[in-house]
C-alpha positions in Angstrom: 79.1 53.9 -88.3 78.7 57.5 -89.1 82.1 59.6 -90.4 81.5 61.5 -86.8 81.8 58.6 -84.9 85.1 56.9 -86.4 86.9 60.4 -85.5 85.6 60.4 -82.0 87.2 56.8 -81.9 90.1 57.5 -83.0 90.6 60.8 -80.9 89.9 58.7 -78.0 92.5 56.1 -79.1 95.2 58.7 -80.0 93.9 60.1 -76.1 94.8 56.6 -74.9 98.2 56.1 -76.4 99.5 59.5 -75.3 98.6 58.9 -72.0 99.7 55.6 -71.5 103.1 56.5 -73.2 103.7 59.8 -70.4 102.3 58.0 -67.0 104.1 54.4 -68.0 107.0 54.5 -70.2 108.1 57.9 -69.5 107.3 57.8 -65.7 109.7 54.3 -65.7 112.7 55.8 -67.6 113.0 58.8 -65.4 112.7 56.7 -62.4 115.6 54.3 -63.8 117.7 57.1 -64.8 116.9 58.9 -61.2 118.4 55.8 -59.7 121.2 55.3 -61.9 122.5 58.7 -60.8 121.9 57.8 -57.2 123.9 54.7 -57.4 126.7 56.7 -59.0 126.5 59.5 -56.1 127.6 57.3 -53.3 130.3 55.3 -54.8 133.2 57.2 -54.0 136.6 56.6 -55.5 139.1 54.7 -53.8 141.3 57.6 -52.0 145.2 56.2 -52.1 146.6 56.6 -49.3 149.9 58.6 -48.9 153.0 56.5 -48.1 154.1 57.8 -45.1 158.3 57.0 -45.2 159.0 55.2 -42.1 160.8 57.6 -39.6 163.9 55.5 -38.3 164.0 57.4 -34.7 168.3 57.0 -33.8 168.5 57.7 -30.6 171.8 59.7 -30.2 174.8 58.3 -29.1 176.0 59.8 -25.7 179.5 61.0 -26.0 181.9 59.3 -23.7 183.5 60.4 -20.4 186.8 59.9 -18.9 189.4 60.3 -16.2 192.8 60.1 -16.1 194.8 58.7 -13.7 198.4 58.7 -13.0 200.5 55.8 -12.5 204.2 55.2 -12.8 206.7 54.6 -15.6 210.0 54.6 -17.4 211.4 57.0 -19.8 214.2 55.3 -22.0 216.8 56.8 -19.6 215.3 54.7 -16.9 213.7 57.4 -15.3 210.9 57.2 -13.1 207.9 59.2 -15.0 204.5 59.4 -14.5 201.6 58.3 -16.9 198.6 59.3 -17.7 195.9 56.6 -18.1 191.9 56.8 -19.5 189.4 55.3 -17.9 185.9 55.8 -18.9 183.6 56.3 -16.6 180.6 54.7 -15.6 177.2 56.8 -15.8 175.9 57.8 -12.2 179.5 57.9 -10.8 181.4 61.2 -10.0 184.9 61.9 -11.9 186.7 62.6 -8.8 185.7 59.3 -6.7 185.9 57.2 -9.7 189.6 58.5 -10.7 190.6 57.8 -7.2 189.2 54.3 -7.1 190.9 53.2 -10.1 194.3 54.6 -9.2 194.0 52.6 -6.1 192.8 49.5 -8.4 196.2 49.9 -10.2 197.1 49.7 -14.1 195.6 46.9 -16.2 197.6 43.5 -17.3 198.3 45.0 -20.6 199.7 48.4 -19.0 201.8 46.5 -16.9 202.9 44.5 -19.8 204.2 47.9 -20.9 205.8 49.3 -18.1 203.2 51.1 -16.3 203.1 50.8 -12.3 202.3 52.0 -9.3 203.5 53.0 -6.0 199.9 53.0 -4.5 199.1 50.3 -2.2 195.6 47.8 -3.4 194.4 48.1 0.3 194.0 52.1 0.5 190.5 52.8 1.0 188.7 56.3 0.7 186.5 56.8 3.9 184.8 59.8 2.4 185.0 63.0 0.0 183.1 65.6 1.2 182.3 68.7 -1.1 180.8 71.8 -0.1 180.7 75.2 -1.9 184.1 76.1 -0.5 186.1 72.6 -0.5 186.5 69.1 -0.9 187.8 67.3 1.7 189.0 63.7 0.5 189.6 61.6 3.6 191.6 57.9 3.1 192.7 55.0 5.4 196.0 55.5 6.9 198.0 52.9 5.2 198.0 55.4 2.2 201.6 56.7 4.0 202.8 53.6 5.1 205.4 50.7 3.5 207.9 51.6 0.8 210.7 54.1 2.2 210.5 57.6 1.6 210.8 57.7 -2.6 207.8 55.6 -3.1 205.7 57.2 -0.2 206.3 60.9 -2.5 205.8 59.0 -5.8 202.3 57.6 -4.6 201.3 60.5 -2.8 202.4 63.1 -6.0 200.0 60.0 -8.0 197.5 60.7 -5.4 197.8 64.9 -5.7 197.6 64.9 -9.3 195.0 62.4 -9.8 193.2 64.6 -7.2 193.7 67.8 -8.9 192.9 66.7 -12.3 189.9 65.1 -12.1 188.0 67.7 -9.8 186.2 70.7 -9.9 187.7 74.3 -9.6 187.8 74.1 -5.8 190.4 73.7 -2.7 190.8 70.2 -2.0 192.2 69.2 1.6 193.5 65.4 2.3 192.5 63.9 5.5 194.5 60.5 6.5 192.0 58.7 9.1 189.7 61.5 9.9 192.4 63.9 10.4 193.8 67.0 8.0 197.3 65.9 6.8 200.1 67.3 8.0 203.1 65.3 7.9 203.1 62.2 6.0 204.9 58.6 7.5 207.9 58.2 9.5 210.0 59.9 7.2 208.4 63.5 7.8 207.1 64.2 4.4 205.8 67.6 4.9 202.6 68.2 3.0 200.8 72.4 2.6 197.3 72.0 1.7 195.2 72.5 -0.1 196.3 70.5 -2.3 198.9 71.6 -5.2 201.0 70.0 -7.7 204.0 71.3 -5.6 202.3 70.3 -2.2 204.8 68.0 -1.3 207.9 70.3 -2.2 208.2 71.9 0.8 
């Protein structure tokens, strides 16, 4: 074989290896590394996710309403006195019907067990109480003015007045005894002015 020839061969051969190497080896490595990069691309780190504090919602805490009511008592001179009593009042009830009811109810064992009484009678009943923009009108069974003699009929019906008076709104409040405006109160003539006042029974 002629000089000629052996470096045609070997051209050929060098030929060969070059192209082999660039269409296989090369070809394969980018396509690996093409992948690899993929593969990274679409894992995604694991986000944390923030602790959110738990909110405690506290309702708040609805203040409290009462009404007084007066009963009876001694001073230490054993003097007749009134006192004040708290009740608290139930919600969807109005002050002024609630006060009343509860006077009429009478003091609690452990007020009576200090003194506290009443001159009101447990079988008064209120038959209505009627407000308009202008007045109330608080209509009650007649027994309200009956039993007692005259000092306990002005005790329960000055109870009555000022538990009235206190627990309503700003308006003129007129007592009706069995449908009928007040006038005179039992057999002993207790002249009553209306609308009610804290002196309405003081001639």
């Amino acid at each position: 074989m002629g000089f000629w020839s052996k470096l045609v061969i070997l051209a050929l051969a060098a030929l060969a290896f070059f192209y082999v190497k660039v269409n296989f080896f090369d070809t394969q490595h980018t396509k690996v590394e093409k992948k690899l990069i993929t593969e990274e691309q679409v894992v995604e780190p694991v986000k944390k996710q923030p602790q959110t504090a738990e909110k405690k919602t506290q309702t708040p805490k609805k203040e409290k309403t009462y009404v007084t009511v007066y009963f009876l008592g001694m001073d230490k001179n054993d003097t007749s006195i009134f006192k004040k009593v708290k009740r608290e009042l139930p919600a969807g009830q109005t002050k002024l019907k609630f006060a009343l009811n509860q006077l009429i109810a009478g003091p609690t064992q452990y007020e009576k067990s200090v003194g506290v009484y009443s001159e009101v009678p447990k079988d008064v009943k209120i038959l209505g109480i009627i407000e308009s923009d202008k007045k109330i009108i608080i209509d009650v069974t007649g027994n309200i003015q009956t039993g007692g003699g005259a000092d306990s009929l002005y005790s329960r019906m000055k109870q009555f007045i000022k538990t009235a008076l206190i627990n309503s709104p700003n308006k003129p409040i007129y007592l009706y005894i069995d449908g009928k405006q007040a006038e005179v109160l039992g057999g002993e003539g207790i002249m009553i002015s209306q609308p009610l006042k804290e002196n309405s029974l003081d001639g």
